[in-house]
N, C-alpha and C positions, 0 to 999 in steps of 0.2 A: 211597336209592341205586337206580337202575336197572339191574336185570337184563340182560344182553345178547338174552334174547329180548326184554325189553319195547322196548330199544332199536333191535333191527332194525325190530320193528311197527310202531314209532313215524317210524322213516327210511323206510319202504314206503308209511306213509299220505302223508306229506309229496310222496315221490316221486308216486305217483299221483294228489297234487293240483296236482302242479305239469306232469303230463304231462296230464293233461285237463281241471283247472277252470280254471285259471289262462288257460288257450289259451281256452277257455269265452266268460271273461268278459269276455276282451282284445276278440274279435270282437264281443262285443254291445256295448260300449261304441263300438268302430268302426262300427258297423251305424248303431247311435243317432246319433253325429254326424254321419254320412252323410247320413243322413234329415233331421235337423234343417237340413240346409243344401238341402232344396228344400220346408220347412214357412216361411208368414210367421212372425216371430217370436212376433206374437199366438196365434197359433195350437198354442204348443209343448207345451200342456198334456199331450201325452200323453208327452214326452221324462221329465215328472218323475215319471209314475205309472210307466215304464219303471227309472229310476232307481230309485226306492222298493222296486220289485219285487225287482229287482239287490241291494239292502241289505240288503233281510229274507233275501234265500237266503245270502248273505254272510255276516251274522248266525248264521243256522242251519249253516253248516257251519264257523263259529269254536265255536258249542256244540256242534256233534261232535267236534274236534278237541279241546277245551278236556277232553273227556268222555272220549277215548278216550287220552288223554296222563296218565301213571304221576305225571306232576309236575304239582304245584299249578301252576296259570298266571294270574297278575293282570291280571284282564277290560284294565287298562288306559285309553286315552284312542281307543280305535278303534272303540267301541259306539257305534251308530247311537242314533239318539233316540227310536226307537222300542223299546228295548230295555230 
């Protein structure tokens, strides 16, 4: 069972990622296809190392959340493959 402190901490992380990672990742994914539509398509190699990039910090801030959450949480089907 979760404590009412653990559970404010836990709604405060969430809020705070949804007030600034979230907005974060929106824009670079925007940014990314932005780009990508004045790159030839041959050329897009760097749209996937931008991606890749995007995953692993994605990745790294589901094992902080995963870490800083009182409840067990099942990795699930949303682990990148590099993981």
């Amino acid at each position: 069972m979760i404590s009412s402190d653990q559970q404010a901490r836990l709604e405060e992380a969430f809020e705070k990622i949804e007030e600034t990672i979230l907005p974060c990742i929106a824009m670079m994914l925007e940014t990314l296809l932005e780009a990508s539509d004045c790159v030839p398509e041959n050329e897009r190699r760097f749209l996937a190392a931008e991606l890749k990039t995007l995953a692993a910090q994605l990745e790294e801030l589901t094992r902080a959340v995963e870490t800083s959450s009182p409840l067990h949480l099942d990795p699930g089907t949303y682990r990148t493959a590099a993981a």
